[in-house]
TIMAR-859654 format. One record per residue: residue in one letter; y, x, z of N, C-alpha, C in turn; residue number from 1. Coordinates in steps of 0.2 Angstrom, whole numbers, plus 2048, in hexadecimal, padded with zeros to 3 digits. Each point is the difference from the previous one (the first is absolute). Layout:
REM residues N
ATOM   code   n.py   n.px   n.pz   ca.py   ca.px   ca.pz   c.py   c.px   c.pz   pos
ATOM      A      Y      X      Z       Y       X       Z      Y      X      Z   NUM
...
END
This chain:
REM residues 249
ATOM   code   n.py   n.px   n.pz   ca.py   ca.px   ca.pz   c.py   c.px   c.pz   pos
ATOM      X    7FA    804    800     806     7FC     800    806    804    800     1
ATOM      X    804    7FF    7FD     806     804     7FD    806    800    807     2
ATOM      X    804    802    802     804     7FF     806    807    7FF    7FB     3
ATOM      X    803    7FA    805     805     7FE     7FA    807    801    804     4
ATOM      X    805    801    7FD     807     802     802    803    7F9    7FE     5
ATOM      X    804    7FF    808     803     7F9     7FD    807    800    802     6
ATOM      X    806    801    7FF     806     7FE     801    803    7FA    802     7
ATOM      X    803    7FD    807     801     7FB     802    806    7FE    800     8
ATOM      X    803    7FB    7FD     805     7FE     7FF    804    7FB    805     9
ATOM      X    804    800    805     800     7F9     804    807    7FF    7FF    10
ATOM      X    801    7F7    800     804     7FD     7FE    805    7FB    805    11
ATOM      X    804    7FE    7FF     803     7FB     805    801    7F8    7FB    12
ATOM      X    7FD    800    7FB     802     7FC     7F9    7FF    806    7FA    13
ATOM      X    807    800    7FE     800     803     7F9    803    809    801    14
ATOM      X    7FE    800    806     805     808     803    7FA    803    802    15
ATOM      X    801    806    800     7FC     805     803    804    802    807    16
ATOM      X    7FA    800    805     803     7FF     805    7FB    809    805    17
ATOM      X    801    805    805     7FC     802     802    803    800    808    18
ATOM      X    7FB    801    804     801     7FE     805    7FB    809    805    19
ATOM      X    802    7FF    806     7FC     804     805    7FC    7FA    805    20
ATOM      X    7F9    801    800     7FD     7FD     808    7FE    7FA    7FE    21
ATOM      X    803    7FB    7F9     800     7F7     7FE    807    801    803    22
ATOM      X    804    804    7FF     806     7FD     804    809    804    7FE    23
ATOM      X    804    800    800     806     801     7FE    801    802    7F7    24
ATOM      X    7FE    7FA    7FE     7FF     7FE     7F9    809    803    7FC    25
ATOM      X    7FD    805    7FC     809     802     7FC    7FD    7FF    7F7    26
ATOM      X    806    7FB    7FD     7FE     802     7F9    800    807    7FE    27
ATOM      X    7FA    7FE    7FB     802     808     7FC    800    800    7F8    28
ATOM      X    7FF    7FB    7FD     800     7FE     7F8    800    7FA    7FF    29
ATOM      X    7FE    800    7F8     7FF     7FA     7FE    7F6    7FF    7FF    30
ATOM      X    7FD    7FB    7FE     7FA     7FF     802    7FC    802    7FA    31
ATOM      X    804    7FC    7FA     7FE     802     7F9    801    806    7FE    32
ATOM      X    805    803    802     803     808     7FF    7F8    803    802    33
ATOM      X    7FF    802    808     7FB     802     800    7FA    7FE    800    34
ATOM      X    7FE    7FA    7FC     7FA     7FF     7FE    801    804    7F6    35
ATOM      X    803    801    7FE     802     802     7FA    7FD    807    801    36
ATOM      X    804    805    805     800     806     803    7F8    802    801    37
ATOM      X    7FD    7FE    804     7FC     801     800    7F8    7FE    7FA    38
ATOM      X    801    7FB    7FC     7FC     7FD     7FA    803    809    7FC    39
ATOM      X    805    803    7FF     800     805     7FC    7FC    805    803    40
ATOM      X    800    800    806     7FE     808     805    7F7    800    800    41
ATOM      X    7FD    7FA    7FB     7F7     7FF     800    7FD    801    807    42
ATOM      X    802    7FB    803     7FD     7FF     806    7FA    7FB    801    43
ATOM      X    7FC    801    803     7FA     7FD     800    7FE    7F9    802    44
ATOM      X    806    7FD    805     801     7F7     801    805    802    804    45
ATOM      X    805    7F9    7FF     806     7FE     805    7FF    7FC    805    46
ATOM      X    802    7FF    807     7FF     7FD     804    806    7FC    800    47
ATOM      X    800    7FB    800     809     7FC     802    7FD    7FC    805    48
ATOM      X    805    7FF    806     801     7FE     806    80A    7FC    801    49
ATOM      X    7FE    7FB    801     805     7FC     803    801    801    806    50
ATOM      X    804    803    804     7FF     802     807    804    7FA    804    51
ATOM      X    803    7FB    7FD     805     7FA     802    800    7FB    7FF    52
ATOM      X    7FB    7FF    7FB     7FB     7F9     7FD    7FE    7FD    805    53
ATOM      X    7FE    801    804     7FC     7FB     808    808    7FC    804    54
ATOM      X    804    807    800     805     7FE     804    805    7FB    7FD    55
ATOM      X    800    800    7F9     803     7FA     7FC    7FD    7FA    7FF    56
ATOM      X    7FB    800    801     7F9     7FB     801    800    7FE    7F8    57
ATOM      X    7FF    807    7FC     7FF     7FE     7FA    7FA    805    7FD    58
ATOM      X    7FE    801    7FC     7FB     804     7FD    803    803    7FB    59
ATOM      X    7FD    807    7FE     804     806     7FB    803    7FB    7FB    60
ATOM      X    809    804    7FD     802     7FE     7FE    7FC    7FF    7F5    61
ATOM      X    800    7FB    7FD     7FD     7FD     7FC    804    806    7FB    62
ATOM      X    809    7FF    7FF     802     806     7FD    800    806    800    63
ATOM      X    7FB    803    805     7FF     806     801    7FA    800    7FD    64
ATOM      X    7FB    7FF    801     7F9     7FF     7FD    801    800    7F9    65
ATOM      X    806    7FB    7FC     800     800     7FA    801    806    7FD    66
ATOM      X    805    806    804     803     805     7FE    7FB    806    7FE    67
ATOM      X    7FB    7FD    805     7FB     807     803    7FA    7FD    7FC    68
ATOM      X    7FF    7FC    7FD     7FB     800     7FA    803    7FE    7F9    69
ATOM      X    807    801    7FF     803     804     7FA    800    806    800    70
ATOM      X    802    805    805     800     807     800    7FC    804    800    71
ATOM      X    7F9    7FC    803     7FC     805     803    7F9    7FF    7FB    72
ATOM      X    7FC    806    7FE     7F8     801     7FD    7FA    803    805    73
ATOM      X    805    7FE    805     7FA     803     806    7FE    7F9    804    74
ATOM      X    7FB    801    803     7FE     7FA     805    804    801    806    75
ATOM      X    805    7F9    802     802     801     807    7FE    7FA    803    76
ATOM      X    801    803    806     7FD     7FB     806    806    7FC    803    77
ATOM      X    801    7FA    805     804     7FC     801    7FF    7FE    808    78
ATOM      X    807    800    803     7FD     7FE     806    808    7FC    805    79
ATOM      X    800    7FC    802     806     7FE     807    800    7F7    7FD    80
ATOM      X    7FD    7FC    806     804     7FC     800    7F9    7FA    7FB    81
ATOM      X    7FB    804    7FF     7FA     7FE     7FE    7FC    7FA    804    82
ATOM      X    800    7F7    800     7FD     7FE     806    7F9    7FD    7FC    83
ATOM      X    801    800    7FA     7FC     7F9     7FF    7FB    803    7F9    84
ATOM      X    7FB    7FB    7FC     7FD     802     7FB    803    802    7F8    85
ATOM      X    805    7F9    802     805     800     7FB    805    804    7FE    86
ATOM      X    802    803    805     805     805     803    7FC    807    7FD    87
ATOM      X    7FB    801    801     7FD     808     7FB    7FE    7FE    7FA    88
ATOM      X    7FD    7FA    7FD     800     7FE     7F9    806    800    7FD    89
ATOM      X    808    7FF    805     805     802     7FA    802    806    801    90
ATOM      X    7FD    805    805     800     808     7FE    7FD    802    7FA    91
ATOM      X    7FB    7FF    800     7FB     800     7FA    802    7FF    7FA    92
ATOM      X    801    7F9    800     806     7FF     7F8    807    804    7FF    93
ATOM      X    801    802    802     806     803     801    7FF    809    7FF    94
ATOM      X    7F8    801    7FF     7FD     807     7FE    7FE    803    806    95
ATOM      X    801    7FF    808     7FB     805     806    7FA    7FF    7FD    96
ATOM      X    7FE    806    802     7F7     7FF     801    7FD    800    805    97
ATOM      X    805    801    807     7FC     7FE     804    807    7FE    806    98
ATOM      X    7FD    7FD    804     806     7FB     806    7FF    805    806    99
ATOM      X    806    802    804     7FE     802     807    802    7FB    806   100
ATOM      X    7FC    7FE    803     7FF     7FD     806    801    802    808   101
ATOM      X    807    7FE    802     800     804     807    800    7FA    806   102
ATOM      X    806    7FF    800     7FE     7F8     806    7FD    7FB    7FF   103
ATOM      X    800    7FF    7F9     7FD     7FA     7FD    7F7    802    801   104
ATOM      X    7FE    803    801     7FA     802     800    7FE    802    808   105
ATOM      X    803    800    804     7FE     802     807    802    7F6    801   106
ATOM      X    805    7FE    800     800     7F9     801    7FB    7F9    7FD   107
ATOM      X    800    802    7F9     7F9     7FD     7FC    7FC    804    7FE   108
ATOM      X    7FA    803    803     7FB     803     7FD    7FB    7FD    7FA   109
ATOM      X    803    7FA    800     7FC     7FD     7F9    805    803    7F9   110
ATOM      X    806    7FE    803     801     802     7F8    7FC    807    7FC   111
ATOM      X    7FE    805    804     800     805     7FE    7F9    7FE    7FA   112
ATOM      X    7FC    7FD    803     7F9     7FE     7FD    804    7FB    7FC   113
ATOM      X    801    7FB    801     804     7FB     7F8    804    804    7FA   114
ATOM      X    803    808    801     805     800     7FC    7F6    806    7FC   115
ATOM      X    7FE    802    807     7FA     803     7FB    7FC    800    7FC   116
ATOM      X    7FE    7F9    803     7FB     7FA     7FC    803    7FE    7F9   117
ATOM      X    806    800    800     803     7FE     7F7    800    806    7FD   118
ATOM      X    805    805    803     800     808     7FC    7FC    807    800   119
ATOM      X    7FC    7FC    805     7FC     809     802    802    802    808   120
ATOM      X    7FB    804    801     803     802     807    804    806    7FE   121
ATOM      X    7FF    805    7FB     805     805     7FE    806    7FF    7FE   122
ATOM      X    801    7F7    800     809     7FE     7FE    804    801    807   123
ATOM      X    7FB    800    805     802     7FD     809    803    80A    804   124
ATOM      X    806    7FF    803     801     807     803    803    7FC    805   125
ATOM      X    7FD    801    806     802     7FF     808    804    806    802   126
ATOM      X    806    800    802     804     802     803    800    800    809   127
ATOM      X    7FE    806    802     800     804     806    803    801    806   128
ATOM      X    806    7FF    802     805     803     804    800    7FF    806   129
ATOM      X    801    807    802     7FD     803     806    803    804    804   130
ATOM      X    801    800    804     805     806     807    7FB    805    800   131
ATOM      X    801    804    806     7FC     805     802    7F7    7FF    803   132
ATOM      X    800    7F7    803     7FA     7FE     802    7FD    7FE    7FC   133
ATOM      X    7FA    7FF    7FD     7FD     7FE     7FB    7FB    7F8    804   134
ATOM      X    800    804    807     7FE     7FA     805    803    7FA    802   135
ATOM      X    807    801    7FE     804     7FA     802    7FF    7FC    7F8   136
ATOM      X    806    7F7    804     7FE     7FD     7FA    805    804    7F9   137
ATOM      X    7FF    7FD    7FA     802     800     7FA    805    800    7FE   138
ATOM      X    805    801    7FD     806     7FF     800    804    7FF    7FA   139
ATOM      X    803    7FA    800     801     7F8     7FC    808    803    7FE   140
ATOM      X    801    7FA    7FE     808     7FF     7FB    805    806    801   141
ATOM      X    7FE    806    7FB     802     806     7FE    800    806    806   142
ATOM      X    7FC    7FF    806     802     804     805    802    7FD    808   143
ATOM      X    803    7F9    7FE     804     7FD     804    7FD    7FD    806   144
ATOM      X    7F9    7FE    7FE     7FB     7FB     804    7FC    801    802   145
ATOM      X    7FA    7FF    804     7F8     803     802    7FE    7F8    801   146
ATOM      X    7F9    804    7FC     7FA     7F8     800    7FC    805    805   147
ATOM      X    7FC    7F8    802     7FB     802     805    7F9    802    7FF   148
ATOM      X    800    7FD    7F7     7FA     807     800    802    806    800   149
ATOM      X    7FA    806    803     802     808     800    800    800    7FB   150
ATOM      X    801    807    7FB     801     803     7FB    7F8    803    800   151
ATOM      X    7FD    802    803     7F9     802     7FD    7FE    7FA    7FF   152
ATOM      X    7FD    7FB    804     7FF     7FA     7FE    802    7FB    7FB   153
ATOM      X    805    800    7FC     801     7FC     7FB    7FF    806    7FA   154
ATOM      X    7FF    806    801     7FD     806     7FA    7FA    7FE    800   155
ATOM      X    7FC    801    803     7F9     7FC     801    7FE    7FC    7FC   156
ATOM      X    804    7FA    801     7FF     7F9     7FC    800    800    7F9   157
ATOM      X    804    805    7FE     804     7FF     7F7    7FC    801    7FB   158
ATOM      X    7FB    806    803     7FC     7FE     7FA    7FA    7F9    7FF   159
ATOM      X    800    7FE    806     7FB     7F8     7FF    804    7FC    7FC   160
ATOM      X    807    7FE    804     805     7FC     7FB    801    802    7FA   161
ATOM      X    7FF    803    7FE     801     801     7F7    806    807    800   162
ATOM      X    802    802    802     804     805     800    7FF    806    7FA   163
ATOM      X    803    805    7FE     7FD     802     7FB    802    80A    802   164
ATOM      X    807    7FF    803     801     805     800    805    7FE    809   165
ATOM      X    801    806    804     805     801     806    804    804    7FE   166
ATOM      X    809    7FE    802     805     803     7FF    801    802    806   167
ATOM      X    800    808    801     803     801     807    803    801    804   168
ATOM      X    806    7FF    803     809     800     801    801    803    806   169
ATOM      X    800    806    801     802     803     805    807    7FD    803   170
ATOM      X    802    7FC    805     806     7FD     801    807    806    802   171
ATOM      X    7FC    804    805     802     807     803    802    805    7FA   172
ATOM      X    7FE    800    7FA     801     807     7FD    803    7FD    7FA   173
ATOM      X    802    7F9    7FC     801     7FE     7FB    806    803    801   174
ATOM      X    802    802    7F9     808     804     7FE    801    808    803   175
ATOM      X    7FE    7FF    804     800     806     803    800    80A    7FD   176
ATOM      X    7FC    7FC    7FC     7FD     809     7FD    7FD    804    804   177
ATOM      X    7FD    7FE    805     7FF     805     806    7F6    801    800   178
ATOM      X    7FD    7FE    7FC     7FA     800     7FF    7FD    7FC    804   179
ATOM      X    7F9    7FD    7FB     7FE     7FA     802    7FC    7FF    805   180
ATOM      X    7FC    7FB    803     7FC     802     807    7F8    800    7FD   181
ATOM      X    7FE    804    7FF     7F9     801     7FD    7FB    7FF    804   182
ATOM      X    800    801    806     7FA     7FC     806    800    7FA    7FF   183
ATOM      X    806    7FB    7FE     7FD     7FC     802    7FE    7FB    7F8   184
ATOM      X    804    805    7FB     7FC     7FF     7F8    7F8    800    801   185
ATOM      X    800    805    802     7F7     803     803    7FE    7FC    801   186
ATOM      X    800    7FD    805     7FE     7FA     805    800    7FB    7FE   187
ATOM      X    803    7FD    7FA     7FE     7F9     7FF    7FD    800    7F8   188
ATOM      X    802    80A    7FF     7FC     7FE     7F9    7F8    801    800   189
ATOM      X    7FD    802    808     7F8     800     802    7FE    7F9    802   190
ATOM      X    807    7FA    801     7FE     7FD     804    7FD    7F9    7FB   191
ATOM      X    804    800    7FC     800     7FD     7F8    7FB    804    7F9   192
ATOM      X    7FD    7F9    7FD     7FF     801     7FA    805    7FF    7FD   193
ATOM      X    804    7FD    802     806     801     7F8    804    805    800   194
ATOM      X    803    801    7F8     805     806     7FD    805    7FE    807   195
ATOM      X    804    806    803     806     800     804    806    805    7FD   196
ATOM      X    804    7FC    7FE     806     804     7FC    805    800    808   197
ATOM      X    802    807    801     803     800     805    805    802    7FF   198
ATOM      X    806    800    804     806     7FD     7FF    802    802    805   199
ATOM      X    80A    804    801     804     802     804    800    806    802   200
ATOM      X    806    805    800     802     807     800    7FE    806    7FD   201
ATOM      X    7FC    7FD    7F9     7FE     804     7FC    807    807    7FE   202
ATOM      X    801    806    803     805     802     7FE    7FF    808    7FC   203
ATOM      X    7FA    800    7FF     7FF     809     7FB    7FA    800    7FC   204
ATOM      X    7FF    803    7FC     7FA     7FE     7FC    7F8    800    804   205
ATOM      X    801    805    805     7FA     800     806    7FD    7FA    803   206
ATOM      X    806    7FC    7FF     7FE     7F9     804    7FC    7FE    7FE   207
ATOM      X    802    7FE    7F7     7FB     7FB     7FD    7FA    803    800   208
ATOM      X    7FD    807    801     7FA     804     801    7FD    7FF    805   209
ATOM      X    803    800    806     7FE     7FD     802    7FF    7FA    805   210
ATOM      X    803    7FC    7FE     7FF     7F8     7FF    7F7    7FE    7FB   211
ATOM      X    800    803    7FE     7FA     801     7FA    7FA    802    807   212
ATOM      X    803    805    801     7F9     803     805    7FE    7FF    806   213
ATOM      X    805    7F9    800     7FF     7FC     806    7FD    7F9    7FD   214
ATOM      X    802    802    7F9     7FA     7F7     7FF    804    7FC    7FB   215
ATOM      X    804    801    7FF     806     7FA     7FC    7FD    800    7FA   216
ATOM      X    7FF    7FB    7FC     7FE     801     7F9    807    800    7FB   217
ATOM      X    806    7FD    806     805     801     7FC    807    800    802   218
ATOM      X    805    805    800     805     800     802    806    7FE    7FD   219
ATOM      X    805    7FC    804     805     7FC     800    805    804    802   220
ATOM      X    808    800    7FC     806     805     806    804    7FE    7FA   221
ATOM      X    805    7FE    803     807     7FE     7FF    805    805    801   222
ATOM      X    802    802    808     807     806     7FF    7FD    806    7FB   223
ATOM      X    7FD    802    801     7FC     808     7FD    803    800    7F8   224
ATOM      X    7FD    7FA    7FE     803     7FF     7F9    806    7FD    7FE   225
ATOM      X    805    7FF    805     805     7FE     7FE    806    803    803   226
ATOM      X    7FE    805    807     807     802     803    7FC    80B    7FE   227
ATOM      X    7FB    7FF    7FD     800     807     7FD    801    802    7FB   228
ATOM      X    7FC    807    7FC     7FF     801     7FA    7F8    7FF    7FE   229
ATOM      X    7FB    800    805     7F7     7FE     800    804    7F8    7FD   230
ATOM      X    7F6    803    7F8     801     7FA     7FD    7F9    7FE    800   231
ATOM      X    7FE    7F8    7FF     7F8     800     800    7FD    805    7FC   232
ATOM      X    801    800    7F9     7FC     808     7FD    7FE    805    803   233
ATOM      X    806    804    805     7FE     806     804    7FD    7FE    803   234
ATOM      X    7FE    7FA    804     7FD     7FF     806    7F8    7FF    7FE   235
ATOM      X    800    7FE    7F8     7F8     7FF     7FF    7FF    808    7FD   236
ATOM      X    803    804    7FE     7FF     80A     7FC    800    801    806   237
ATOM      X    803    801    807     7FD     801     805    7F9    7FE    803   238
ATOM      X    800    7FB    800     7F7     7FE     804    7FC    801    7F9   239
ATOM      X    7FF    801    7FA     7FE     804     7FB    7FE    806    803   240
ATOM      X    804    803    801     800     808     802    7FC    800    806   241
ATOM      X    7FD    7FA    805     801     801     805    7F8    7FD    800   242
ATOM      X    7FD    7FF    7F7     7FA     7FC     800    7FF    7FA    801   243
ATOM      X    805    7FB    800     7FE     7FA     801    801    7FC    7F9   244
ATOM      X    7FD    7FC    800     7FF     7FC     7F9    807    7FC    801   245
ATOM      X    804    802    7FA     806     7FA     7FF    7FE    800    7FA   246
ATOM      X    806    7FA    7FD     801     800     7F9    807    804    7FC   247
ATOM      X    7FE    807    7FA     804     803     800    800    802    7F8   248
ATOM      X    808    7FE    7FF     801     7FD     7F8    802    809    7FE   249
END
């Protein structure tokens, strides 16, 4: 299985937004600008996240979708604000290949099986967000809230309910650049049979190496790519070099 490099995009709407922690949210572009930017840079799939979507009690914006399946010849993923069946059928039409699922999925656990019984379970990516305790509960609407299922315990379930792949969100390291928390990449990538794309503080090409060598079948990172000069390319000539199967043009 090839290790894929995936660039995250998070939005407020039509803005690009990045934040430290889920938290002190500062624009930084336009949304189409760098969905464009990176369609040029042959990257391997895009992640788009509404990080405001819930709090507007609305689902990713429809304009934005339209933008990013005019621009884009790569597979991107879609996520914020996602409740219902209907609600990822018109990601789908709108060109996602697959839905991300974070509170909606901890509060309904069916959908995750209804959205996978129509598209496949590799349409379905459960989003993870997590503190420093993996023991405590799960943590809901971008950071701000905790459910009472624990976090090892609702990773447990995801693959029965149709799940297909775990998005992993270090809440403590996102933005940060300060590298990502590999124990507990480790720990839930023994803990699961499913792909675990990890996620948060990805900050030198080392990380992604090792985030790999703790289990991730796939690595996610937004500042790295966007407040440095590391592009996905380097980061897959890197782990090349370093013998891990990417995909390399």
């Amino acid at each position: 299985m090839k290790i894929r490099i995936i660039p995250t995009i998070l939005t407020d709407g039509l803005t690009v937004v990045k934040g430290e922690s889920f938290n002190n949210w500062r624009t930084v572009g336009s949304a189409e600008a760098t969905a464009r930017l990176f369609a040029s840079r042959d990257v391997d799939e895009l992640l788009l996240l509404d990080v405001k979507a819930r709090s507007r009690n609305s689902m990713i914006d429809k304009n934005l979708l339209g933008h990013f399946s005019s621009v884009l010849d790569v597979p991107f993923s879609v996520g914020g604000g996602i409740n219902t069946l209907e609600d990822a059928k018109f990601c789908f039409r709108f060109g996602a290949e697959k839905v991300v699922l974070g509170t909606s999925a901890v509060k309904n656990p069916k959908l995750i099986s209804e959205i996978a019984d129509v598209f496949g379970n590799q349409a379905v990516i459960v989003s993870v967000d997590f503190e420093s305790d993996l023991g405590s509960g799960v943590r809901i609407e971008s950071g701000t809230g905790k459910a009472e299922i624990k976090s090892l315990e609702f990773i447990e379930s995801l693959a029965v309910l149709g799940a297909g792949e775990i998005l992993l969100q270090s809440i403590q390291r996102d933005g940060t650049l300060s590298g990502m928390d590999f124990s507990r990449i480790s720990r839930i990538s023994s803990l699961t049979t499913l792909p675990v794309i990890a996620s948060g503080g990805a900050g030198c090409l080392d990380d992604f190496y090792q985030a790999v060598r703790s289990g991730a079948s796939a690595v996610a990172a937004g500042a790295i790519f966007q407040f440095t000069q590391v592009t996905p390319k380097e980061v897959r000539a890197y782990l090349a070099e370093k013998d891990v199967l990417v995909r390399v043009v």
